[in-house]
C-alpha positions as CSV (number, residue, x, y, z in Angstrom):
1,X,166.7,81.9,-90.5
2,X,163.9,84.4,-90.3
3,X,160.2,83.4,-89.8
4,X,157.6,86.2,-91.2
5,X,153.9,85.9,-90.1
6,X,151.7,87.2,-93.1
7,X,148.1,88.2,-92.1
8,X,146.2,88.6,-95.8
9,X,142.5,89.4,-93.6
10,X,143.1,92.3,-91.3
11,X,140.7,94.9,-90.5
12,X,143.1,98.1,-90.6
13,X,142.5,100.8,-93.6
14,X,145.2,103.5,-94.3
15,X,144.8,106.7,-96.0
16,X,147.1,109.4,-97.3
17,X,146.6,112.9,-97.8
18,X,145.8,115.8,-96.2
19,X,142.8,116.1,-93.6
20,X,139.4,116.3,-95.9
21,X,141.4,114.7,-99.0
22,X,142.3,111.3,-98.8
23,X,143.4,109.1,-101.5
24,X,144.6,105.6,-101.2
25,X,148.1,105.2,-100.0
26,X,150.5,104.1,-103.2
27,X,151.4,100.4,-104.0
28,X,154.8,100.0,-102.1
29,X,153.4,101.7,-98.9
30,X,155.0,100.7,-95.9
31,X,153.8,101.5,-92.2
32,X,156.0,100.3,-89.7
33,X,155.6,102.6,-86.7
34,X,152.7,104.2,-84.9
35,X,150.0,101.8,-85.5
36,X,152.2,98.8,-84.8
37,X,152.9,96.4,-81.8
38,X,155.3,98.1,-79.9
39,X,157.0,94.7,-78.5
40,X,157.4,93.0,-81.8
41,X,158.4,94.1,-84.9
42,X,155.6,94.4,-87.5
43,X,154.5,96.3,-90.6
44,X,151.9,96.6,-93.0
45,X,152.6,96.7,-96.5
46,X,150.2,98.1,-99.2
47,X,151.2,95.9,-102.8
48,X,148.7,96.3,-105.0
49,X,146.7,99.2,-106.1
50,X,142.6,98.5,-105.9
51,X,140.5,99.1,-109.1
52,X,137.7,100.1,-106.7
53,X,137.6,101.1,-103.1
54,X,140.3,100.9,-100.4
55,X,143.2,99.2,-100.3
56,X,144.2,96.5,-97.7
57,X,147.0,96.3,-96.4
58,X,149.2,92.9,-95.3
59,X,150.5,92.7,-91.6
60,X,153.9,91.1,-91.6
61,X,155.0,90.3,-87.9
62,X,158.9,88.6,-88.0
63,X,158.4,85.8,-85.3
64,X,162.3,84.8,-85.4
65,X,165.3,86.8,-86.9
66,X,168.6,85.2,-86.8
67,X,169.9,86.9,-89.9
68,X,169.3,90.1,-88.5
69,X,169.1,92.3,-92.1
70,X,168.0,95.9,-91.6
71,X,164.2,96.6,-91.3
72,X,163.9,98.3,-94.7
73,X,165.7,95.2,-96.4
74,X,163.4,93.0,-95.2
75,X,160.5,95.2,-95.9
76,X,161.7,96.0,-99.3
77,X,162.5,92.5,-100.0
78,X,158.6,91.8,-98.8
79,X,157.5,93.7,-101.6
80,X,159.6,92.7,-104.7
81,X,158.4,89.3,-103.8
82,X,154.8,90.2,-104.4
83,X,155.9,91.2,-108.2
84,X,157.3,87.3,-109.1
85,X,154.1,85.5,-109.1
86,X,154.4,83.5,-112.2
87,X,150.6,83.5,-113.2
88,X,150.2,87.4,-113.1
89,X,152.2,90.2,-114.8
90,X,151.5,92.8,-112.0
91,X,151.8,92.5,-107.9
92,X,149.7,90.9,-105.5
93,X,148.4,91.0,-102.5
94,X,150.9,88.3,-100.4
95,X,154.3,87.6,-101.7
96,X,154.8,84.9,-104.1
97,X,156.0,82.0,-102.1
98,X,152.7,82.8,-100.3
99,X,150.4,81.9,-103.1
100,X,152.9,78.9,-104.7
101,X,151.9,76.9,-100.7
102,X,148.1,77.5,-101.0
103,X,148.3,76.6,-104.7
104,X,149.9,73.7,-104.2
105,X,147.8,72.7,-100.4
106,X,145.0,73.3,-102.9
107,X,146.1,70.5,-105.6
108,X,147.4,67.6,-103.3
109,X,143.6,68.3,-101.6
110,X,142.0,67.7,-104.8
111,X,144.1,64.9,-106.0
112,X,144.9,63.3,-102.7
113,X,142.4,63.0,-99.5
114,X,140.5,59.7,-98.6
115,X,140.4,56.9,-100.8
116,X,143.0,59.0,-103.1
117,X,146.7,57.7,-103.3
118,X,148.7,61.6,-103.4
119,X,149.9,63.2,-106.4
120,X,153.1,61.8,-107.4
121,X,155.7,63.7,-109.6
122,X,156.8,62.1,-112.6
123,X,159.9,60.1,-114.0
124,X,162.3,62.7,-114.9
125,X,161.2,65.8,-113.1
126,X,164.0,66.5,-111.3
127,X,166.6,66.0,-114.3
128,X,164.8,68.7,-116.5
129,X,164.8,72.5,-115.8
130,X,163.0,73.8,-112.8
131,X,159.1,74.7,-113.6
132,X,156.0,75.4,-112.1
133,X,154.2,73.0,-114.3
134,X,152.0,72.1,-111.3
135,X,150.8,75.6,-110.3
């Protein structure tokens, strides 16, 4: 088992280049060193290209690693999981999984809440194929 901390709102900017030319570091970046706890293991991970401005990076801190898979597997593993969001045909920001909770926090808050019985799957769901017809 392995429990990753993803931190989507952090304030650190990365460039690359040389001094006096900087460009935005490539989707697929990884920083795991030199600007990182040195106690814990942490990276960042730049997914996504932005259209305008500077890209900002994700901070992944593992919390727990009882499978203990190389550094670069779990890193690399990070960022093919930002590629298999159903909804979009490119990366984003946070992996996929990610998105699918808050989706899916988000509908049972709409549907469910006070006065509101929650959102109950239908007859036959699990007999079909697997879908993400509630996302």
């Amino acid at each position: 088992m392995m429990y990753i901390n993803c931190s989507k709102r952090v304030n650190t900017r990365l460039f690359a280049g040389d001094s006096g030319r900087y460009t935005n570091p490539l989707p697929g970046t990884v920083i795991d060193g030199e600007i990182t706890e040195k106690d814990t293991y942490e990276f960042y991970l730049v997914s996504v290209a932005p259209r305008q401005g500077m890209p900002t990076p994700t901070r992944y801190q593992i919390i727990c690693d009882d499978i203990k898979a190389s550094p670069h597997k779990v890193e690399h593993l990070t960022y093919k999981l930002c590629w298999t969001y159903y909804n979009v045909s490119g990366a984003i920001k946070e992996p996929s999984v990610i998105r699918y909770a808050h989706r899916l926090a988000q509908l049972v808050g709409e549907r469910g809440g006070r006065g509101h019985e929650p959102p109950v799957v239908h007859e036959g769901f699990e007999q079909k194929d697997p879908s993400l017809y509630f996302i």
